[in-house]
C-alpha positions as CSV (number, residue, x, y, z in Angstrom):
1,X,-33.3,-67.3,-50.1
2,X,-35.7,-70.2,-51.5
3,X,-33.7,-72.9,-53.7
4,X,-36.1,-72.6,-55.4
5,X,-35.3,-69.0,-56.3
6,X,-32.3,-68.1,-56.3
7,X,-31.2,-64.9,-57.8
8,X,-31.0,-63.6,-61.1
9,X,-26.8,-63.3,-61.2
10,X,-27.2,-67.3,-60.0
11,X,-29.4,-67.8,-63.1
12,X,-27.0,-66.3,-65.0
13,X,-24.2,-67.5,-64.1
14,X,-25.7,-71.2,-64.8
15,X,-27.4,-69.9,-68.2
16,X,-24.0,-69.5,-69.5
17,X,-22.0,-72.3,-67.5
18,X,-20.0,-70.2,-65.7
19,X,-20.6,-72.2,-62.1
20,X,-16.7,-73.4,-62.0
21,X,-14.8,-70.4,-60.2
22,X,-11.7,-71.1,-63.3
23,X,-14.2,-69.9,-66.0
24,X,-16.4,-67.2,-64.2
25,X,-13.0,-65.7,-63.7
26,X,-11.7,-65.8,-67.5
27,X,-15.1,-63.6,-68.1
28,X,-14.8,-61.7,-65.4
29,X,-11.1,-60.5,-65.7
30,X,-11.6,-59.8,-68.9
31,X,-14.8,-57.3,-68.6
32,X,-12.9,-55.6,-65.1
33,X,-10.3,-54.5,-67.9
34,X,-12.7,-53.0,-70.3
35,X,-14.8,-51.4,-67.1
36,X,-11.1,-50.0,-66.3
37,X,-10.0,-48.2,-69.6
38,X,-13.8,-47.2,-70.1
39,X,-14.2,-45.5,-66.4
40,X,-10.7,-44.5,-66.3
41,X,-10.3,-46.6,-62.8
42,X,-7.0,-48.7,-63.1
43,X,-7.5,-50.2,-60.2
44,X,-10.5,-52.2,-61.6
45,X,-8.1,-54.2,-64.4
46,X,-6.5,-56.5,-61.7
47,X,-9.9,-56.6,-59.5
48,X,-11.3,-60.8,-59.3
49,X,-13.3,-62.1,-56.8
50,X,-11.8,-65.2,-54.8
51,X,-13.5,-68.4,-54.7
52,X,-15.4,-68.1,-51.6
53,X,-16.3,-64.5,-53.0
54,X,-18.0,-66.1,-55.6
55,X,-19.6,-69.1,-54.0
56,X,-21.1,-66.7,-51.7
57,X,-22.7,-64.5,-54.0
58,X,-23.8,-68.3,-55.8
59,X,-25.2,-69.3,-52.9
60,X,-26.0,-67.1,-49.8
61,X,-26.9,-64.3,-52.4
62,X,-24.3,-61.7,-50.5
63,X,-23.9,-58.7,-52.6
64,X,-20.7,-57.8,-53.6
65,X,-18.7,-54.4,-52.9
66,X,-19.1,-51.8,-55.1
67,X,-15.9,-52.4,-57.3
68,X,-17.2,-55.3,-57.6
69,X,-20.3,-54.3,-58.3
70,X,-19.0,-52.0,-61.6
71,X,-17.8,-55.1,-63.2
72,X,-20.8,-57.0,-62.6
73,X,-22.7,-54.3,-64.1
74,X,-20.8,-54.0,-67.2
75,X,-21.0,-58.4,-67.4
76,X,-24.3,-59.0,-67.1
77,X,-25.8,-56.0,-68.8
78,X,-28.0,-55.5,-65.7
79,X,-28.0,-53.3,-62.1
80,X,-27.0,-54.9,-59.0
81,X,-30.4,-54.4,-57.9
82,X,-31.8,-56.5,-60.7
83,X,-28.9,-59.3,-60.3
84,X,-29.6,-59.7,-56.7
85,X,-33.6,-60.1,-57.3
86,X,-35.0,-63.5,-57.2
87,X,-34.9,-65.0,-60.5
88,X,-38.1,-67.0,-60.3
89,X,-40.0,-66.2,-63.6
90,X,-37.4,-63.7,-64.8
91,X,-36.0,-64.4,-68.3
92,X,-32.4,-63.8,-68.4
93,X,-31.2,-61.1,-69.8
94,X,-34.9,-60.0,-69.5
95,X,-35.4,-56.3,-68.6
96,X,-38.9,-54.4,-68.0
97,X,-40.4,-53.5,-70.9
98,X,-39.0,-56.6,-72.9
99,X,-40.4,-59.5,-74.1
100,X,-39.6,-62.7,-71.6
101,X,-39.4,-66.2,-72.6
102,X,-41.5,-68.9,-71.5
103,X,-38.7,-70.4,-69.6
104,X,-38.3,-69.5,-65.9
105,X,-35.1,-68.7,-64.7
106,X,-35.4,-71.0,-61.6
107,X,-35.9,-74.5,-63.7
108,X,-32.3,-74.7,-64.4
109,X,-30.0,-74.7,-67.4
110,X,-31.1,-77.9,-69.2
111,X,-33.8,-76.8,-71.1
112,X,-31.8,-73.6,-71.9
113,X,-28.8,-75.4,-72.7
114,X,-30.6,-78.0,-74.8
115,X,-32.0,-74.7,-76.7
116,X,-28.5,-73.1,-77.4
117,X,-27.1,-76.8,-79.0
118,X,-30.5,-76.8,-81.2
119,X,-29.9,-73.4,-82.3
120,X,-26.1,-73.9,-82.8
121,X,-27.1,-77.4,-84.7
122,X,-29.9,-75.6,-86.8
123,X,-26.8,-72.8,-88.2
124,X,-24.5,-76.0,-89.1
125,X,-27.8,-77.4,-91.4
126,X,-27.7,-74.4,-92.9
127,X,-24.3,-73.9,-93.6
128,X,-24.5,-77.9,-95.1
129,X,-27.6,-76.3,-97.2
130,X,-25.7,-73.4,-98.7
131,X,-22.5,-75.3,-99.6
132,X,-24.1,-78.8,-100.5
133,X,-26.5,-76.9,-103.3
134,X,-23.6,-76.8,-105.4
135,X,-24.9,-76.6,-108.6
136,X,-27.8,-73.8,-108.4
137,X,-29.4,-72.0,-105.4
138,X,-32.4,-74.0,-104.4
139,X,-35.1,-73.1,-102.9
140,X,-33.7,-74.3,-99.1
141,X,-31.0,-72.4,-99.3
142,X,-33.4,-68.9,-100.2
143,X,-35.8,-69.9,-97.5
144,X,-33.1,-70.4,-94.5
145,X,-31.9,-66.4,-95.5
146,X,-35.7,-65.2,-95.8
147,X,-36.0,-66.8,-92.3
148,X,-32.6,-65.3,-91.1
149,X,-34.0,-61.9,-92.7
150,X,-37.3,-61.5,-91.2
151,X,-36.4,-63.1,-87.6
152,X,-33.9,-60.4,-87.5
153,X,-36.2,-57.6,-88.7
154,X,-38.5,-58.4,-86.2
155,X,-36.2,-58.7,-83.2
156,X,-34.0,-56.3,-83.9
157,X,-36.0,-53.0,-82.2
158,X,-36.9,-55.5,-79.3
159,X,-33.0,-57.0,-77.9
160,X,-29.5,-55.4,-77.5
161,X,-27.5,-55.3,-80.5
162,X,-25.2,-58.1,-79.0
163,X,-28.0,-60.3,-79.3
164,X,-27.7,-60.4,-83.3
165,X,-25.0,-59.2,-84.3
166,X,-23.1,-62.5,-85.1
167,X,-26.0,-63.6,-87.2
168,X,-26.7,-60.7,-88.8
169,X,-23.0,-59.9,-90.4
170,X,-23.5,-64.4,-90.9
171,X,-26.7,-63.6,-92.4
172,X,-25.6,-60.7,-95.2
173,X,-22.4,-62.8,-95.8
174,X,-24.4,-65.8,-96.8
175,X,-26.0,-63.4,-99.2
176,X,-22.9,-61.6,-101.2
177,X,-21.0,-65.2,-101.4
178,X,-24.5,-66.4,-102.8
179,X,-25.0,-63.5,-105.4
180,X,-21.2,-64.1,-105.6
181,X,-20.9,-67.3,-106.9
182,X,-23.3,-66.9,-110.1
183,X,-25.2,-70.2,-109.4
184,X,-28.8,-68.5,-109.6
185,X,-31.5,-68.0,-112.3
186,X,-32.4,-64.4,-112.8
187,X,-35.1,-64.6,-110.1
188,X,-33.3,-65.7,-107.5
189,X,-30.8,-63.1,-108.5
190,X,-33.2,-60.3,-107.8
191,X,-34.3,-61.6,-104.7
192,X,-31.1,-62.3,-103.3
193,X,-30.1,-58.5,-104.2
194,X,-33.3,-57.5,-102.2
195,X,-32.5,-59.5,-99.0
196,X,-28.4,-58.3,-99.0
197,X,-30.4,-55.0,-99.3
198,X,-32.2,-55.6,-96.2
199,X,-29.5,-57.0,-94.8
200,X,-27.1,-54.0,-95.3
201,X,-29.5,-51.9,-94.3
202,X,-29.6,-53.2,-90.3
203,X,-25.6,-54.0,-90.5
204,X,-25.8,-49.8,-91.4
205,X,-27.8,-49.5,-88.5
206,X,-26.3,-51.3,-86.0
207,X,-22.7,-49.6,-86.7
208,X,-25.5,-46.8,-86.5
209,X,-26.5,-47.5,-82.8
210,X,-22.9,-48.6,-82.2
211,X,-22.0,-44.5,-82.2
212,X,-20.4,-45.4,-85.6
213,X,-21.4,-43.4,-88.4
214,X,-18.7,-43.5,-91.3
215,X,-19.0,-47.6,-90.8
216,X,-22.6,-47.1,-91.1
217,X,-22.8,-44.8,-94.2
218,X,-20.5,-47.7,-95.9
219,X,-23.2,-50.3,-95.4
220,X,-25.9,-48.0,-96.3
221,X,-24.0,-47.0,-99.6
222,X,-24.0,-51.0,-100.2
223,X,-27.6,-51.5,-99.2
224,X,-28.5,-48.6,-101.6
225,X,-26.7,-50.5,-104.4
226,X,-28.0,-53.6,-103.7
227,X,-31.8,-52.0,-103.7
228,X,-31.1,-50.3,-107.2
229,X,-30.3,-53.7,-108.3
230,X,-32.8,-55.2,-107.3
231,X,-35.1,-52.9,-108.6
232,X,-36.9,-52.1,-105.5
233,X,-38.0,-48.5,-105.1
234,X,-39.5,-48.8,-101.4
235,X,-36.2,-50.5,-100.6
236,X,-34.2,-47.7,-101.9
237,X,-36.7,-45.2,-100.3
238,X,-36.2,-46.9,-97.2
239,X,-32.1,-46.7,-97.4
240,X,-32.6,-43.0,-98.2
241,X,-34.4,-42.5,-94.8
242,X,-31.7,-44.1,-93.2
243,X,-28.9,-42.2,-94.6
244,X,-31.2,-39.2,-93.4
245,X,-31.3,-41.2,-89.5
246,X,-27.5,-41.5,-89.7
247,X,-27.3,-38.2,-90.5
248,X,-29.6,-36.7,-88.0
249,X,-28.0,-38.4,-85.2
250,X,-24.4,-37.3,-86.2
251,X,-25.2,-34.0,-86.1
252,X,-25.4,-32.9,-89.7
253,X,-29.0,-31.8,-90.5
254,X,-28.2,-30.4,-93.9
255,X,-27.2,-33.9,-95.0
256,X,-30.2,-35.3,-93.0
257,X,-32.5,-32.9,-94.5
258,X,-31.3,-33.7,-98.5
259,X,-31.4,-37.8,-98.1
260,X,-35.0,-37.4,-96.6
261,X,-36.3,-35.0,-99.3
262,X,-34.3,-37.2,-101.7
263,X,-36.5,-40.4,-101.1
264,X,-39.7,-38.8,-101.1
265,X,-38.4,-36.6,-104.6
266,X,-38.0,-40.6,-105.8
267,X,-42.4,-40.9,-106.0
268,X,-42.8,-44.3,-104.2
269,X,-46.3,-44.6,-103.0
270,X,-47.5,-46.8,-101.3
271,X,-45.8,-48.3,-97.7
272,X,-44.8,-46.9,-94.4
273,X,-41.7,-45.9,-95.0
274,X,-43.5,-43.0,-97.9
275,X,-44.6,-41.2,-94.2
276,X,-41.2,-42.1,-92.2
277,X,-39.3,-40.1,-94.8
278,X,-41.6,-36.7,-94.0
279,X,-41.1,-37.7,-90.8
280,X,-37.3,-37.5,-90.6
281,X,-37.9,-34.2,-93.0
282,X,-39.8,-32.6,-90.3
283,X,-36.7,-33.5,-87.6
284,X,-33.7,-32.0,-89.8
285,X,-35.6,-29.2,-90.1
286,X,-36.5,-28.2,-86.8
287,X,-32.3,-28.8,-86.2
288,X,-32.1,-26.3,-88.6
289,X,-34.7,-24.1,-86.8
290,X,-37.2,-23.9,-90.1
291,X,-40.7,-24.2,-88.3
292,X,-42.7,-23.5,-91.9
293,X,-40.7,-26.9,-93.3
294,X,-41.3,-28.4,-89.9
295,X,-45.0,-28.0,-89.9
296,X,-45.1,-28.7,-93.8
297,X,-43.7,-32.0,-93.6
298,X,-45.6,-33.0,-91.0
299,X,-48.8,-32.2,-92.1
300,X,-47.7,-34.1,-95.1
301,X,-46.6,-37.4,-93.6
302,X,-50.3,-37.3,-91.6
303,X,-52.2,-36.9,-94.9
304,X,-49.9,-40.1,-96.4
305,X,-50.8,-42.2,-93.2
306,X,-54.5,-41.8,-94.6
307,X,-53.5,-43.4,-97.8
308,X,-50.6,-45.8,-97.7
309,X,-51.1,-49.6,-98.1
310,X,-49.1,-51.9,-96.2
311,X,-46.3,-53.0,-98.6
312,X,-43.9,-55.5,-98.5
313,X,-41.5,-53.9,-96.1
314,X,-44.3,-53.6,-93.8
315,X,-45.2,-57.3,-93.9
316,X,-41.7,-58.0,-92.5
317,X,-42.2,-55.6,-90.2
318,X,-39.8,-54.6,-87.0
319,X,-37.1,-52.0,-88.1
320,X,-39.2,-52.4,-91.7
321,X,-42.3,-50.5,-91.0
322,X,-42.9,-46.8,-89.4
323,X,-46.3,-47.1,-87.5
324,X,-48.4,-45.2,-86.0
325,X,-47.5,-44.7,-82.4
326,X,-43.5,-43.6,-84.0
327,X,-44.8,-41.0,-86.1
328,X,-46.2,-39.2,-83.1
329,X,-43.0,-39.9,-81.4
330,X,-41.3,-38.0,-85.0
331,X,-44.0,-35.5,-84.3
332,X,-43.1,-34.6,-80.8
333,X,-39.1,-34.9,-81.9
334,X,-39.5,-31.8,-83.8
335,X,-41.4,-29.7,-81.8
336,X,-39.4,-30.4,-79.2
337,X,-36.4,-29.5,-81.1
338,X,-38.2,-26.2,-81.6
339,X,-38.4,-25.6,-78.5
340,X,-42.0,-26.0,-78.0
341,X,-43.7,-27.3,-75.0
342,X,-47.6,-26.1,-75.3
343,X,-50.9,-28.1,-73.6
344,X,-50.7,-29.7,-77.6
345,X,-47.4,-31.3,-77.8
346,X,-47.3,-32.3,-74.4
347,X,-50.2,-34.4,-75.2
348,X,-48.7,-35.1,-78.5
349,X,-46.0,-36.7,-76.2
350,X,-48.0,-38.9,-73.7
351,X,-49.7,-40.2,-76.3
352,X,-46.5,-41.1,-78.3
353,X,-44.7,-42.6,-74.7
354,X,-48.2,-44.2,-74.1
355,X,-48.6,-45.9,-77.6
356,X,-45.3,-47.0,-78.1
357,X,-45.3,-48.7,-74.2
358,X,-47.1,-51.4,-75.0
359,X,-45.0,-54.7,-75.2
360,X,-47.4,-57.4,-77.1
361,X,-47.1,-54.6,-80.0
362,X,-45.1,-56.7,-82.6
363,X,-43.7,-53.0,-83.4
364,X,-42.7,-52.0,-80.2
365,X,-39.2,-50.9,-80.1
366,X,-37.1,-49.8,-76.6
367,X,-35.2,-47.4,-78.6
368,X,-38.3,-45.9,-80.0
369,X,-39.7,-45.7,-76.1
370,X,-36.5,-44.6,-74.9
371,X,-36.5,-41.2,-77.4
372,X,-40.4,-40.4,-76.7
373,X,-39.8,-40.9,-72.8
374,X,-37.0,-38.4,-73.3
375,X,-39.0,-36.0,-75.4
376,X,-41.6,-35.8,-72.7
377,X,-39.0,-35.0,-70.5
378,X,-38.5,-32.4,-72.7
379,X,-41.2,-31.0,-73.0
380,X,-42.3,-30.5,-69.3
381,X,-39.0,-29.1,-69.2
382,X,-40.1,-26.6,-71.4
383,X,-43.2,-26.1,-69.4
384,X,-41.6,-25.9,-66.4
385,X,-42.3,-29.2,-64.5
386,X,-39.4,-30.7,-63.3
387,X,-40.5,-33.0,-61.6
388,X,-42.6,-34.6,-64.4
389,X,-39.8,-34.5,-66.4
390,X,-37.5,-36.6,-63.5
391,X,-40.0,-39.1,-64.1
392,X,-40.0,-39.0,-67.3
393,X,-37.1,-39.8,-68.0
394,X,-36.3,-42.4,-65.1
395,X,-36.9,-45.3,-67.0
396,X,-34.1,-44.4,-69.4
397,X,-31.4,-43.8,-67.0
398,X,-32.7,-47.6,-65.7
399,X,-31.8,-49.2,-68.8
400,X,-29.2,-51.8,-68.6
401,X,-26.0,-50.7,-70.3
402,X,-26.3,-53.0,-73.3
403,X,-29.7,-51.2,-73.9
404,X,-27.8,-47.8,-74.6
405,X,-27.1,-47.2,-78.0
406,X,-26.0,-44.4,-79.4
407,X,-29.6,-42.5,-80.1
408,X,-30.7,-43.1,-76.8
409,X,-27.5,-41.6,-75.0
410,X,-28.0,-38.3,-77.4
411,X,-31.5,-37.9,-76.2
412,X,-30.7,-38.4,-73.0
413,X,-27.8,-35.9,-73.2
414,X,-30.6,-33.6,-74.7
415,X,-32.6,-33.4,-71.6
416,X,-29.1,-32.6,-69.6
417,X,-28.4,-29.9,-72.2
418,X,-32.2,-28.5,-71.6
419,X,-31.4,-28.8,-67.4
420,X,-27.8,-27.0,-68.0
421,X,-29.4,-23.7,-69.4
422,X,-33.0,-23.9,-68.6
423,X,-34.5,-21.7,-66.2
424,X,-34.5,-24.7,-63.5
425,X,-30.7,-25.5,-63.4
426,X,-30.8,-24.1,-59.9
427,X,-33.0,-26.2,-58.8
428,X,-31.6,-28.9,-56.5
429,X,-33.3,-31.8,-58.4
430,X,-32.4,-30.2,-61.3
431,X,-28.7,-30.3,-60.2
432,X,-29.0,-34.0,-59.1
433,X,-30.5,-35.2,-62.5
434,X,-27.9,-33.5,-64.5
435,X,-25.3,-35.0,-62.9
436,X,-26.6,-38.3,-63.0
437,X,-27.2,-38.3,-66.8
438,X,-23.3,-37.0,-67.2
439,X,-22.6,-40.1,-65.8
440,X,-24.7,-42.4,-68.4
441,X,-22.5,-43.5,-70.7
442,X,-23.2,-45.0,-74.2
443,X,-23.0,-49.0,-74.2
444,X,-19.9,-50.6,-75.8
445,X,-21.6,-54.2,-76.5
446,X,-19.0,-57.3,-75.8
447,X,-19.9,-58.1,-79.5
448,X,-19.3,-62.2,-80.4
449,X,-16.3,-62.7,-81.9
């Protein structure tokens, strides 16, 4: 292989300054133990690759063996087949469908590195900023946490949860210890209240995607408090959906169902999130098996997308705003659950896969992709096509583990429930798919400590 291109486990590998043999091995001992207790193989917890094992794979590009290849896997975050690609033009950590960097993988770690020291140098400022404005907030310290709160917003749908965890629970501390320490005037005060909102809100949601719903409903409690406060009504409409969203994916509809109904009974008009809460309406319901509610609620969210304004929430965007392309994707959600798979939805659900594909869309959102690429799955299930739905859902089984939250292993667990006791389970790609999906298992992200 080209020096010039080596491959994307070399890239790695110098992204993070692993190259010395003594400190690839600290990392990779440590994630052969966790592949060990989480595939039940005991074998793997003592498994570490000698030097010349690893210079190879630096250098010749040899592929490992297949325990080795497990660890790997769970290490990188990628397949063995993407590791052992050439790297040229391939952002690490990069994986189809999500936005690269300018960077390519083949020009070294310098510029890279030089990146990771600015960013690291940038969080100490900011740190100076809170603690040197003493005597009152200023106006510094409330612009590096609007920063903090919209960058996160807005990359939040797009990169694993690893990616931002660290500065998101950073991010909403900053804000209690600022609300905290009763330095601000009464406008500042509210503000701050609004951003630990925000804040709480996506902490709620990653212990969300994290398959952790009693953490989640905490954080959501707090973000609800914090909205009231702040006397924000779209922001404690918005923390009612997502008490509905925790709900729905923990299995409890009737609970789903009441905190859905329960910001729309509230009367904000206005914003996106006034058609999201129909929206997640429409889904308990069809869990519940109530077409009429179904059908009413989302008729109703498509007569609100007619006449909502943009609000504030929808400036900031990302996991702030319900648009256009995830509505259908809601849509096709509860027909689905239903059980319907007519010449309408399954429109209704290439048009939702279709819209929500496209990358330069600053809403775009993997998970989002993920559960409408499932849903057509569905749906051709339903119909009878196979192997549309194979294909359908292909891309999801080819998500990198840290990609897999908790949502996207349910829906994908949905189509193996629909293969199970559908009128194909006989079939032999039907057999083969369903035993691949038992093997997908939910990511457990190596979360900064």
């Amino acid at each position: 292989m080209p020096e010039t291109q080596p491959t994307l486990f070399r890239a790695e590998v110098d992204r993070r300054a692993w190259k010395d043999h003594v400190v690839f091995l600290r990392h990779f001992r440590k994630s052969a133990k966790e592949v060990a207790t989480l595939d039940g193989l005991p074998h793997l917890a003592t498994l570490e690759p000698a030097a010349a094992t690893f210079e190879a794979w630096y250098y010749t590009a040899r592929k490992p063996q297949k325990d080795f290849q497990r660890v790997l896997t769970h290490l990188f975050g990628h397949s063995i087949e993407q590791l052992w690609r050439p790297a040229a033009h391939t952002a690490p950590g990069a994986v189809p469908g999500t936005p690269q960097t300018d960077v390519p993988a083949y020009l070294g770690t310098d510029l890279r590195e030089m990146r990771k020291v600015g960013a690291m140098a940038a969080r100490r400022a900011m740190q100076f900023t809170l603690g040197a404005e003493n005597n009152q907030v200023g106006e510094e310290t409330l612009g590096f946490l609007r920063d903090e709160v919209t960058r996160i917003a807005q990359e939040y749908p797009r990169v694993p949860l690893a990616e931002l965890w660290e500065d998101l629970a950073q991010a909403q501390d900053d804000a209690f210890r600022l609300i905290e320490g009763g330095r601000t005037r009464p406008t500042q005060a509210r503000e701050l209240l609004r951003m630990a909102a925000i804040l709480s809100l996506m902490m709620a949601k990653g212990s969300h995607d994290m398959g952790d719903p009693a953490t989640a409903r905490m954080q959501a409690r707090t973000a609800s408090f914090c909205a009231r406060e702040a006397e924000e009504p779209a922001l404690v409409a918005l923390v009612d959906g997502l008490k509905s969203l925790i709900a729905y994916w923990a299995g409890q509809p009737e609970d789903a169902l009441h905190f859905a109904r329960q910001g729309a009974a509230a009367g904000h008009q206005g914003g996106s999130v006034s058609v999201w809460l129909p929206g997640l309406e429409a889904r308990a319901a069809a869990v519940l098996g109530d077409a009429e509610a179904v059908q009413e609620a989302t008729a109703r969210a498509e007569r609100l997308r007619e006449t909502i304004t943009p609000d504030a929430l929808d400036e900031l965007g990302g996991l702030l705003t319900y648009s256009l392309p995830k509505q259908r994707y809601y849509h096709v959600e509860a027909a689905v659950l239903l059980g319907q798979g007519d010449a309408h939805v399954s429109r209704l659900a290439e048009e939702a896969v279709k819209g929500l594909s496209d990358k330069g869309d600053p809403n775009w959102a993997f998970g989002d992709l993920a559960g409408s690429q499932c849903n057509l799955a569905l749906v051709r299930l339903n119909g009878g096509d196979l192997e549309g739905a194979a294909d359908a859902v292909r891309p999801v089984l080819d998500l990198p583990p840290s990609y897999r939250n908790a949502g996207i292993v349910t829906s994908v667990h949905r189509v193996r429930s629909a293969l199970s006791t559908g009128p194909l389970r006989e079939a032999a790609t039907g057999r083969e798919l369903h035993e691949e999906i038992g093997l997908y298992k939910p990511n457990r992200p190596a979360l900064p400590r």
